[in-house]
C-alpha positions as CSV (number, residue, x, y, z in Angstrom):
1,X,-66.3,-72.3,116.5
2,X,-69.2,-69.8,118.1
3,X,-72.5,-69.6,116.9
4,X,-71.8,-66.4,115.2
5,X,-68.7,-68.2,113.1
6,X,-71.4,-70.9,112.6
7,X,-74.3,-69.2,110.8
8,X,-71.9,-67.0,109.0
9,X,-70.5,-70.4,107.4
10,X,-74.2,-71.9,106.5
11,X,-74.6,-68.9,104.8
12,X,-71.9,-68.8,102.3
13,X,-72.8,-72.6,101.8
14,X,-76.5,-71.5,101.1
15,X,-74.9,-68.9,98.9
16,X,-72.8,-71.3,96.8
17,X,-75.5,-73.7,96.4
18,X,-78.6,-71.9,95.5
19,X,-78.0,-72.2,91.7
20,X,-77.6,-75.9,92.5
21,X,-80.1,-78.4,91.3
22,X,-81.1,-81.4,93.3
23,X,-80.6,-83.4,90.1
24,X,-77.2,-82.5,90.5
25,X,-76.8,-83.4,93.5
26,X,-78.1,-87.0,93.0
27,X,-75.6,-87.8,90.4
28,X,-73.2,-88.7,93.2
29,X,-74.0,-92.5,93.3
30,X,-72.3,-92.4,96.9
31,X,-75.1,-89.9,98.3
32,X,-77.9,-92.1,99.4
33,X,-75.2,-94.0,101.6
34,X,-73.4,-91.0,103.1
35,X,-77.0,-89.9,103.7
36,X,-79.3,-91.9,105.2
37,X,-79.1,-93.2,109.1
38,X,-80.5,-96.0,110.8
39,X,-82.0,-96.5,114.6
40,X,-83.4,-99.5,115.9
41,X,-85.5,-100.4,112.2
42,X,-86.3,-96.4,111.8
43,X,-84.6,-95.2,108.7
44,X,-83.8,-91.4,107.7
45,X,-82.8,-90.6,104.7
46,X,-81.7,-87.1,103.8
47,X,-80.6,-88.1,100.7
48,X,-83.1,-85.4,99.0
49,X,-82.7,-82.3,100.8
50,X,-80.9,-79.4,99.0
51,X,-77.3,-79.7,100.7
52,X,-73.8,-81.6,100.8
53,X,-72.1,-83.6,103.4
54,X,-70.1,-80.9,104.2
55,X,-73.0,-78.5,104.7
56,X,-74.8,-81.4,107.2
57,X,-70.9,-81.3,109.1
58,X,-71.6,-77.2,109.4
59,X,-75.3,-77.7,111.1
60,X,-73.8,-80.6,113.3
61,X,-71.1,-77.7,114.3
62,X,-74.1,-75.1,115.2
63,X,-75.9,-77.7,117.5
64,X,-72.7,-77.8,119.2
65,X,-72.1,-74.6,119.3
66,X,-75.6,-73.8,120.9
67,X,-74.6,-76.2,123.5
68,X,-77.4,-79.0,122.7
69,X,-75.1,-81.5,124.2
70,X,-75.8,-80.1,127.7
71,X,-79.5,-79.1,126.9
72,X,-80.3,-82.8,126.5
73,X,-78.9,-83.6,129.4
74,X,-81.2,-81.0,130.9
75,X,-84.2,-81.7,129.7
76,X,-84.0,-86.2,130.5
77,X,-82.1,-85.3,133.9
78,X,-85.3,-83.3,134.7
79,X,-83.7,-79.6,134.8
80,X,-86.3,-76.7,134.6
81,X,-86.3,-76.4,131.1
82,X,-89.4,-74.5,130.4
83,X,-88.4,-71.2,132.5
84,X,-91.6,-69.0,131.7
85,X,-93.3,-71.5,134.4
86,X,-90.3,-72.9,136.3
87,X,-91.0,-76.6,135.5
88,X,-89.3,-79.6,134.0
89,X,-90.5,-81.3,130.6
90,X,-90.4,-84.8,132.1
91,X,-92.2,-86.5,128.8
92,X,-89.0,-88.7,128.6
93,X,-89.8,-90.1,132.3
94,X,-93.1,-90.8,131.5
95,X,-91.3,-93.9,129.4
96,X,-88.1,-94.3,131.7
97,X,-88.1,-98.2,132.4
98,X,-89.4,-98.9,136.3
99,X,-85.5,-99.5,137.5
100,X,-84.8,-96.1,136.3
101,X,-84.4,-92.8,138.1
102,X,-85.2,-89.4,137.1
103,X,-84.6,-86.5,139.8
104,X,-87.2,-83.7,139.5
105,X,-86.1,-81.2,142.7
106,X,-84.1,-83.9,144.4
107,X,-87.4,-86.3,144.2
108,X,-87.6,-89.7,142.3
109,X,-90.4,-89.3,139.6
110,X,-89.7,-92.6,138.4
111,X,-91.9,-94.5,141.6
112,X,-95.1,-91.9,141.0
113,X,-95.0,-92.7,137.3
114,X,-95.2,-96.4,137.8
115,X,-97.9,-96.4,140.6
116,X,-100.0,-94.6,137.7
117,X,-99.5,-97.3,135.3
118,X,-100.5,-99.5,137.7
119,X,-103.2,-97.9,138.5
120,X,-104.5,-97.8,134.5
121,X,-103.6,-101.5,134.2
122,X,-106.3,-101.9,137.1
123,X,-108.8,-100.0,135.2
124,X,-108.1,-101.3,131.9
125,X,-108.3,-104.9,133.2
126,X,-111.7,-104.3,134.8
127,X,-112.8,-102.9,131.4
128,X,-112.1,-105.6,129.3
129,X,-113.2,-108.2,131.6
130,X,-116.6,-106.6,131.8
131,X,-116.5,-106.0,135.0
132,X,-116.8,-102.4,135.4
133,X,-120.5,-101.6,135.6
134,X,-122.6,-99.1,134.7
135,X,-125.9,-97.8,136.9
136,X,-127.5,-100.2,135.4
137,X,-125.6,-103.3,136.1
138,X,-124.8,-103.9,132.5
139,X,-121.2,-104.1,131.5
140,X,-119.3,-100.6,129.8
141,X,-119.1,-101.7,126.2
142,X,-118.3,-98.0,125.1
143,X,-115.9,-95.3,126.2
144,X,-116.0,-91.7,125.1
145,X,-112.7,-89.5,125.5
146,X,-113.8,-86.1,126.0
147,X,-110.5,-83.6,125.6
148,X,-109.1,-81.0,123.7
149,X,-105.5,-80.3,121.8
150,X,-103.3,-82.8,123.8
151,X,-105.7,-84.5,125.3
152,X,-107.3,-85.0,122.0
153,X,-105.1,-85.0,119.1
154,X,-102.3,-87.9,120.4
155,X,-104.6,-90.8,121.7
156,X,-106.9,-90.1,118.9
157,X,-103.8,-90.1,116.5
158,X,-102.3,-92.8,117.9
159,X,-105.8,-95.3,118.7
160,X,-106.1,-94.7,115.0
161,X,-102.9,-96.0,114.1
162,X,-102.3,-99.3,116.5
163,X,-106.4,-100.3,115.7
164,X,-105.1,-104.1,114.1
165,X,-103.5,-104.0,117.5
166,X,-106.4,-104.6,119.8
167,X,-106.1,-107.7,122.1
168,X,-109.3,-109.8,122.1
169,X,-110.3,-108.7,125.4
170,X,-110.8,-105.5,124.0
171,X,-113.0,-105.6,121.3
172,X,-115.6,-105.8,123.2
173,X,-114.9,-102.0,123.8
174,X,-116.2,-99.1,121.7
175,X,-114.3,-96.5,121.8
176,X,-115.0,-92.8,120.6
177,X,-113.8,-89.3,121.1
178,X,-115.2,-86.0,121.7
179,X,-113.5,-82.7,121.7
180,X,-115.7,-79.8,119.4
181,X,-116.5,-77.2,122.2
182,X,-120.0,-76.2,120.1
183,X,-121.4,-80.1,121.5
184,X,-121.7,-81.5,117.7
185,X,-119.7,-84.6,117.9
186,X,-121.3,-85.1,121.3
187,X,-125.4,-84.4,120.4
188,X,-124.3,-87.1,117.4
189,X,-122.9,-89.4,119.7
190,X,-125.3,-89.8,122.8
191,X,-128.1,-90.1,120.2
192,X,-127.0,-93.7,119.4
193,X,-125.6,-95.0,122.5
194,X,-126.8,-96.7,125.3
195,X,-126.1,-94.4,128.3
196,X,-126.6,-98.2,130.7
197,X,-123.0,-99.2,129.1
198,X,-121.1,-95.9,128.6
199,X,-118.2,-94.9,130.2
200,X,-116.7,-91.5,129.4
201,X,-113.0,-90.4,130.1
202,X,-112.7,-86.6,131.0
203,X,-109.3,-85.3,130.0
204,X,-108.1,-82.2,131.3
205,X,-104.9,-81.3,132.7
206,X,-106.2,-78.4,134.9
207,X,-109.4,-79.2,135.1
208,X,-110.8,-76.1,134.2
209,X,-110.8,-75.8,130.6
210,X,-114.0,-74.8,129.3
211,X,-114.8,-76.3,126.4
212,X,-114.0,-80.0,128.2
213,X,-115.9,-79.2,130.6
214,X,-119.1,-78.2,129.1
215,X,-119.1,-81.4,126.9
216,X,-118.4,-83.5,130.2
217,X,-121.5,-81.8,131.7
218,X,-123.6,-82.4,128.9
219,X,-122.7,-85.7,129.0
220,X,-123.2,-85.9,132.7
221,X,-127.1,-84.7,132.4
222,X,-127.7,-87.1,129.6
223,X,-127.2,-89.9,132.0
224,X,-129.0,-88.5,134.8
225,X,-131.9,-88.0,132.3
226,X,-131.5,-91.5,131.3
227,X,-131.0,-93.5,135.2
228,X,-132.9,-91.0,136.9
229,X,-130.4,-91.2,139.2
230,X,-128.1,-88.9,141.6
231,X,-125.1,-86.9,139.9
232,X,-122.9,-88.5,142.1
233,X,-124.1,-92.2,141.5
234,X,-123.2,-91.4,138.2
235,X,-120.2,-90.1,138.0
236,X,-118.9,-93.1,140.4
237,X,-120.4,-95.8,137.5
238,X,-119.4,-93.6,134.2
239,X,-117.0,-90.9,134.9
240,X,-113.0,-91.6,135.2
241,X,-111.3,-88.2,135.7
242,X,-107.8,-88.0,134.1
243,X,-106.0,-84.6,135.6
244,X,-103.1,-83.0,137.0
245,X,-105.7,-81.4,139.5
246,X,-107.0,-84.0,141.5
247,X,-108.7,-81.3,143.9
248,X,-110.1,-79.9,141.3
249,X,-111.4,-82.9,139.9
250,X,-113.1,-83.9,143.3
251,X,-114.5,-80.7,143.2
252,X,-116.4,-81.3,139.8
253,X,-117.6,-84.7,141.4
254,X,-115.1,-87.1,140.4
255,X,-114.4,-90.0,142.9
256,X,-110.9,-90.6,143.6
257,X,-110.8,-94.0,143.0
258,X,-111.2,-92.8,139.5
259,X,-108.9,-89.8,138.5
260,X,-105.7,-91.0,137.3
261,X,-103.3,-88.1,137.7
262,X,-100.0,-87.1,135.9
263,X,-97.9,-84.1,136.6
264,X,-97.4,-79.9,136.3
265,X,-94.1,-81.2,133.6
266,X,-96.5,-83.3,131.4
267,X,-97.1,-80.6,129.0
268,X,-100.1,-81.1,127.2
269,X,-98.9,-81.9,123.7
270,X,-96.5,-84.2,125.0
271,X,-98.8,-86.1,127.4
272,X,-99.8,-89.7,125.5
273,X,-97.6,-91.1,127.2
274,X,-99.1,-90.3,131.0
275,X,-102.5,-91.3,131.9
276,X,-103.5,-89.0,128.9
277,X,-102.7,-91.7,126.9
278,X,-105.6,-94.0,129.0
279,X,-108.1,-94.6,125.5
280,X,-104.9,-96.3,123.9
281,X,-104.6,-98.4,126.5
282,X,-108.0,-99.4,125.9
283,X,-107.4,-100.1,122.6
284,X,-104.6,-102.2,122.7
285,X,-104.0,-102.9,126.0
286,X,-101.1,-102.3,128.9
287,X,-98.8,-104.5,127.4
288,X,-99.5,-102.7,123.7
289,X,-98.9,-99.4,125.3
290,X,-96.0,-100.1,127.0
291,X,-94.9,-101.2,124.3
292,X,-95.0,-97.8,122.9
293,X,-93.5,-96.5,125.7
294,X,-90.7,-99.0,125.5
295,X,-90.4,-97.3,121.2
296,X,-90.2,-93.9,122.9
297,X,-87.7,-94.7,124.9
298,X,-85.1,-96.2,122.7
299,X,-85.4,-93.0,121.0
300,X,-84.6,-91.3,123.7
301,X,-81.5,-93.4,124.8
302,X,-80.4,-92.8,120.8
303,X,-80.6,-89.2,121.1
304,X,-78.9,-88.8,124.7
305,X,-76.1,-90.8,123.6
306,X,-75.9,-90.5,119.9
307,X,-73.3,-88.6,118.1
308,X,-75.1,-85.5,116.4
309,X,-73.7,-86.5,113.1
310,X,-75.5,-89.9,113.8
311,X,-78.5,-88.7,115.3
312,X,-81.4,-89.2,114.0
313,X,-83.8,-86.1,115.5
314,X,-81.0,-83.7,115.8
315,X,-80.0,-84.1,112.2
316,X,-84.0,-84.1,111.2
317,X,-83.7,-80.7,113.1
318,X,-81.0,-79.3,111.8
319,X,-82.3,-80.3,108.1
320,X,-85.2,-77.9,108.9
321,X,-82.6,-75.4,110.5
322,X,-81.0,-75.7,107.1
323,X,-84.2,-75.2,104.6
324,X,-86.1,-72.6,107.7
325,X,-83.3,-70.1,107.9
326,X,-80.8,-71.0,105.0
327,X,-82.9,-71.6,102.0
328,X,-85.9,-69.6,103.2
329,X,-89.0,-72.5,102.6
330,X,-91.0,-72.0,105.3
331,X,-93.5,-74.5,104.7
332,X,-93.6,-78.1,106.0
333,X,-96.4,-81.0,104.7
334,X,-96.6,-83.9,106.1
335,X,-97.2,-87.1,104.2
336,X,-97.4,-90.4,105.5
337,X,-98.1,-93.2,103.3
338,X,-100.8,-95.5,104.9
339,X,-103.7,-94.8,106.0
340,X,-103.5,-95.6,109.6
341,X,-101.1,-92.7,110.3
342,X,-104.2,-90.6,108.7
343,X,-104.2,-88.6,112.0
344,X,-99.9,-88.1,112.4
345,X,-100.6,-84.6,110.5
346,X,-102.9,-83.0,113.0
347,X,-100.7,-84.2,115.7
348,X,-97.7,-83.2,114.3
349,X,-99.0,-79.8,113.5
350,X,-99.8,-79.2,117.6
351,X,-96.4,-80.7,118.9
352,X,-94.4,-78.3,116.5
353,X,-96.5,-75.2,115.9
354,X,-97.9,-75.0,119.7
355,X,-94.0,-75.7,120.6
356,X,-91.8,-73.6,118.4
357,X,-94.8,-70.9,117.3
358,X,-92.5,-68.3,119.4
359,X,-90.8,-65.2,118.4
360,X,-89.0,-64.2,122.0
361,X,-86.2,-65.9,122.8
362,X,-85.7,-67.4,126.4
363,X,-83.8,-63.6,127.5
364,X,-86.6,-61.4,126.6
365,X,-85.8,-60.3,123.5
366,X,-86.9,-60.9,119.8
367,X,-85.5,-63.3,118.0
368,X,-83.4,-62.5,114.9
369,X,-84.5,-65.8,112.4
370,X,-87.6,-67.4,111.5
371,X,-88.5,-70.3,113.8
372,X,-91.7,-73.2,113.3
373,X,-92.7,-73.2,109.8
374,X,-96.5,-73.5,108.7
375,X,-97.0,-77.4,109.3
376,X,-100.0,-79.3,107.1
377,X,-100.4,-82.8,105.5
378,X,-102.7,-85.4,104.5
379,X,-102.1,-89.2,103.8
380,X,-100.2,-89.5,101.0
381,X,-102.8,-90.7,98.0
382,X,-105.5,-88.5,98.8
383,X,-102.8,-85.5,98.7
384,X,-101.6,-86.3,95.6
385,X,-105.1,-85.5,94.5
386,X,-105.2,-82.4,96.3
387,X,-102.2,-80.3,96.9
388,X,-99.0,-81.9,95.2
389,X,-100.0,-80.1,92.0
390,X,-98.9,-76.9,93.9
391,X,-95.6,-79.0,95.5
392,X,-95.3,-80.0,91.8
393,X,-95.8,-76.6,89.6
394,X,-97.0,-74.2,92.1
395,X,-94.5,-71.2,93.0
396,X,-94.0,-72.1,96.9
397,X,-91.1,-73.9,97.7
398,X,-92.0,-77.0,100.4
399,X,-90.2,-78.7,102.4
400,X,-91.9,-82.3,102.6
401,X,-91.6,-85.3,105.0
402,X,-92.8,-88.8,103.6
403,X,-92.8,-90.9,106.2
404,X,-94.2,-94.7,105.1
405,X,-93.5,-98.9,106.4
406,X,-91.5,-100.8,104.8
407,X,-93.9,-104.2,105.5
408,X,-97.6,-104.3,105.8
409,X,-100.0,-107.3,105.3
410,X,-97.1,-109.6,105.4
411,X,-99.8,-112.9,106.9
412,X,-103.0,-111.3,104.6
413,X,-103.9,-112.0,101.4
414,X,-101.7,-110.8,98.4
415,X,-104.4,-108.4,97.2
416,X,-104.0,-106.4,100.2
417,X,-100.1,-107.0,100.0
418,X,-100.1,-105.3,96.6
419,X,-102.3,-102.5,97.7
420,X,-99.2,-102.0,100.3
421,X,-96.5,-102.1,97.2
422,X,-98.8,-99.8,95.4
423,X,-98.7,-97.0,98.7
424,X,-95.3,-97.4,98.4
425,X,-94.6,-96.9,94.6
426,X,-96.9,-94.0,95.2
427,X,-94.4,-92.8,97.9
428,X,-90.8,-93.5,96.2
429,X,-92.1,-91.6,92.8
430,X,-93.5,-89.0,94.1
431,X,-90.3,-88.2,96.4
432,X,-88.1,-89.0,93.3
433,X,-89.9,-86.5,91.0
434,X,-90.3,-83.5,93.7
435,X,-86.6,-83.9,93.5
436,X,-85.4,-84.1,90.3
437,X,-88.4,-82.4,88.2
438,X,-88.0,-82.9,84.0
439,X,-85.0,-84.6,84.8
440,X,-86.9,-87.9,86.1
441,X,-88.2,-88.4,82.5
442,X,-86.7,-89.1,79.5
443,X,-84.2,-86.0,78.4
444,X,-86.2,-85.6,74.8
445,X,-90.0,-86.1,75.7
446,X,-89.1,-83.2,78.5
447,X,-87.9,-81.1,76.0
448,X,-90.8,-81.4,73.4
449,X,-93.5,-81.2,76.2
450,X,-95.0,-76.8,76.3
451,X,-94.8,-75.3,79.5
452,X,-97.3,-76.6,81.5
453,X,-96.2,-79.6,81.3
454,X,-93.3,-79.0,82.6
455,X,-91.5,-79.6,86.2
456,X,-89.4,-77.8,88.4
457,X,-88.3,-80.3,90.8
458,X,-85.8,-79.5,93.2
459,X,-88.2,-79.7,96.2
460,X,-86.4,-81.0,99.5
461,X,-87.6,-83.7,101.3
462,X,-86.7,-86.5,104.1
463,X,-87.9,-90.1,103.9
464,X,-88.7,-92.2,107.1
465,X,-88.7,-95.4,106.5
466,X,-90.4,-98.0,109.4
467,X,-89.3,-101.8,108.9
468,X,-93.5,-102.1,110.1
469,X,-95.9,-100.2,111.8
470,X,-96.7,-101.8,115.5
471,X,-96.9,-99.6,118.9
472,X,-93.2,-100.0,119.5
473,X,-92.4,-98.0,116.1
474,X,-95.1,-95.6,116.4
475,X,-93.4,-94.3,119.9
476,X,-90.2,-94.2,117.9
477,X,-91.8,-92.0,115.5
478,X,-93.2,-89.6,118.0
479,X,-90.4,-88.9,120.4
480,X,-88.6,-88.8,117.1
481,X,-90.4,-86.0,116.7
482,X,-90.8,-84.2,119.7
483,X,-87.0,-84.1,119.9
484,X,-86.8,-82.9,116.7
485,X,-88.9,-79.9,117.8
486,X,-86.5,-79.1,121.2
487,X,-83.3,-79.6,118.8
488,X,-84.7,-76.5,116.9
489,X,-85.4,-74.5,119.8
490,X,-82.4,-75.0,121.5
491,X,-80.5,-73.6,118.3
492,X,-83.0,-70.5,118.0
493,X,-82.9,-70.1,121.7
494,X,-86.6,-70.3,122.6
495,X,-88.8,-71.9,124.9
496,X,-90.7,-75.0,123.1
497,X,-92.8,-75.8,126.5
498,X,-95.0,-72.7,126.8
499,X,-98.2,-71.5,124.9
500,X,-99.0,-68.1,126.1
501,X,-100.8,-67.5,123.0
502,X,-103.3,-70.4,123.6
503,X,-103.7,-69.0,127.5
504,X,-104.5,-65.9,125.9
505,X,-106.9,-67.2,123.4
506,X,-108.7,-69.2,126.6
507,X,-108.7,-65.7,128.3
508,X,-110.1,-63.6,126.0
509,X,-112.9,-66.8,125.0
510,X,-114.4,-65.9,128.4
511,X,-114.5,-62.2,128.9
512,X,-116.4,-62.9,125.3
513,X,-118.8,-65.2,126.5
514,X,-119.7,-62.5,129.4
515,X,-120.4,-60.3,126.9
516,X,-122.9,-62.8,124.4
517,X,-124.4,-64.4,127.2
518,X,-125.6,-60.7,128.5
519,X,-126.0,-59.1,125.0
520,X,-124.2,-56.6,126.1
521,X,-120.9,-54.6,124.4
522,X,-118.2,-53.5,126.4
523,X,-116.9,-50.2,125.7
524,X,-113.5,-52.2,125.1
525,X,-114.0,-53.6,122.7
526,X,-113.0,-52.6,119.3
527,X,-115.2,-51.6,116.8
528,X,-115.8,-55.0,114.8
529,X,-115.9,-56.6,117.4
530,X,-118.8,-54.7,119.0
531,X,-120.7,-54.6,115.8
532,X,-120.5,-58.1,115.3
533,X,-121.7,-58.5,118.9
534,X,-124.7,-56.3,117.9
535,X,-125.5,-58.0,115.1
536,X,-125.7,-61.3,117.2
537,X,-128.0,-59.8,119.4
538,X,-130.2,-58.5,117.2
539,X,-130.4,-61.6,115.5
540,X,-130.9,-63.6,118.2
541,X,-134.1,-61.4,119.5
542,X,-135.6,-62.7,116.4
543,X,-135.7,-66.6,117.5
């Protein structure tokens, strides 16, 4: 069947269905087993979401008829995938076992990728043995990250997450991250540390972005204030430069015994798993993080070899296919259900709106459905106190993904075992009455309650279920994820590996800062700009 024969099928399904009820739809007693899929402990259930088997076999049928089959196989075999910038998207290599291969241009990545492993076990294991110095003499007890967006967002997402997994050796370590461009988490910071013991990790894949780079030298002249010492003694004692442009990073000062460098097909929201993902290691370890590498990549075996209809991110793609362009929701929140994940929303909300935020398809021309939806979320119990009254009685339909573990606290004490059962009775209702609405409670208390007391249901959502939460299950998770979000794009025909609009936004940040830093308007600009330029500089005169 072509594409064409596809959509036009989904859309007589939508048709037939939109007068039908999720409550409906969960009478069938058989639909929570013909509905939910399993990989490897991660469970999806789509048991909730607004469609029929039948409908799921029709989406399974327009991934194949988009040819995701051989874009797969392009992106792991290393093809040049993202064509506005002739590269591969080589995250999946970045956790290819060391007795794998991966041709990039008729080289073996795999060999590179290792060495750099290597190298961060190095580091890592002088860290946590105390034995990486600072001008001083005294051990690093404290490392900063200093990044922005990819560099940012995933190791502080994922450090967050895997904290109960630190090894002893490296709680020693403090560890902190920086990424505000106006210098507020960094003034806070360097005011209570001790510059003698701080080591801070500059993240940037080009090396030139501004706003990492102007923390990194603030943080740079706080220590020479502090040693009185050369630049370049200190940034050989507290600097490790983490790039895919080592020149560039020499050039700023950084020794090369410590950059770590990954590659031009590391894109940036997809980079935790380079040397990116550095601060994680620090937190749990090299044999913690390889674990995570090692969750990433049976995810990526399961979706190279899968069967679609088996697949667990190409049917949580095509389950936002469905609700995107069939049922028109175009809004997405993300709710996890501990408190760890706290940070999965933020990252979540870079990896698909930086990815599929596009509206040209990959031949030039517009494309002719609605891509990314409008991605928020908050952990689960503080969102029920803030937004679920709109998911609940509010007039936008949502399209929600609860994502909880199964087991937590399992060798504490049963207080904090019940606090767990309590997240997830928290989790199960809520999902079960976004669903079904009035028909959740009892048939004649829904019909004597007025109005507003009253519930719609028939909100779609998807369920992930982890047996636990440990480093291996968090990199499930992710490249769950992430090939959720180049599922999608294959079937709307876009490129998920470019962000022109953020190279725009970094372009136009500097022609701006010309123009404040010499209180000067350019005759360019337009009209509110230059009067808010004006009022700036009048203002300022009066300091």
């Amino acid at each position: 069947m072509s594409r064409d024969s596809c959509w036009r099928a989904l859309r007589q399904s939508a048709h037939s269905l939109q007068d039908t009820h999720l409550s409906e739809l969960l009478a069938d007693e058989s639909r929570f087993d013909t509905l939910s899929f399993e990989h490897d402990g991660v469970l999806l259930d789509l048991s909730r979401q607004r469609f029929t088997p039948d409908v799921l076999q029709q989406l399974v049928e327009l991934a194949q008829a988009s040819g995701l089959r051989d874009g797969i196989d392009a992106l792991i075999g290393g093809a040049r995938v993202n064509h506005t910038e002739q590269r591969a998207a080589l995250h999946t290599a970045l956790r290819t076992p060391a007795d794998g291969h991966v041709l990039v241009d008729g080289e073996d990545v795999i060999p590179e990728v290792q060495a750099t492993l290597d190298k961060m076990e190095t580091l890592i294991a002088t860290l946590h043995s105390g034995q990486w110095r600072g001008f001083s003499g005294e051990a690093i007890d404290t490392v900063v990250n200093i990044g922005v967006g990819g560099s940012d967002l995933g190791p502080l997402m994922a450090c967050h997450a895997l904290e109960e997994f630190q090894p002893d050796a490296a709680r020693s370590i403090e560890l902190h991250f920086v990424s505000s461009m106006d210098g507020s988490q960094l003034s806070g910071l360097l005011s209570r540390l001790n510059p003698a013991t701080t080591l801070f990790v500059l993240s940037s894949k080009s090396f030139t972005t501004i706003d990492t780079l102007a923390n990194a030298a603030t943080a740079c002249q706080w220590l020479v204030d502090a040693s009185g010492l050369e630049r370049e003694i200190i940034l050989r004692h507290h600097f490790i430069g983490i790039t895919a442009q080592p020149d560039k990073a020499s050039e700023w000062g950084i020794p090369t015994q410590n950059q770590l460098l990954f590659w031009e097909w590391t894109g940036g929201r997809y980079s935790l798993w380079s040397a990116i993902g550095f601060p994680i290691a620090v937190q749990i370890g090299m044999a913690g993080f390889r674990q995570l590498l090692a969750g990433a990549h049976s995810m990526d075996r399961h979706f190279q070899q899968a069967e679609f209809d088996r697949n667990l991110p190409v049917l949580l793609a095509l389950t936002g296919i469905w609700n995107i362009n069939l049922l028109d929701i175009h809004a997405n929140a993300i709710l996890p259900y501990d408190g760890r994940l706290a940070h999965l929303p933020a990252y979540l909300e870079q990896l698909e709106m930086e990815s599929n935020g596009k509206s040209v398809r990959l031949d030039g021309n517009r494309v002719d459905t609605r891509t990314c939806p409008v991605l928020w979320g908050e952990i689960g119990p503080n969102a029920q106190h803030a937004f679920y009254q709109l998911l609940h009685q509010g007039t936008e339909a949502v399209m929600c993904d609860f994502i909880v573990p199964i087991r937590r606290y399992t060798d504490q004490s049963p207080h904090l075992q019940e606090q767990h059962r309590l997240a997830l009775a928290n989790c199960l209702a809520q999902a079960r009455v976004l669903a079904l609405g009035d028909h959740a409670l009892d048939p004649q208390q829904a019909a004597a309650a007025p109005p507003w007391k009253r519930y719609r249901g028939n909100q779609p959502s998807s369920m992930i279920l982890l047996d636990e939460l440990t480093p291996y299950s968090l990199g499930q998770l992710i490249a769950l994820y992430e090939h959720k979000v180049y599922t999608q794009a294959v079937i709307w025909q876009i490129n998920p590996f470019d962000q022109w609009g953020v190279e725009l936004g970094k372009k136009m940040a500097t022609e701006m800062l010309g123009a404040l830093e010499q209180n000067a308007c350019d005759h360019d600009f337009d009209c509110a700009t230059r009067g808010l330029l004006e009022r700036i500089a009048a203002r300022g005169d009066r300091t």
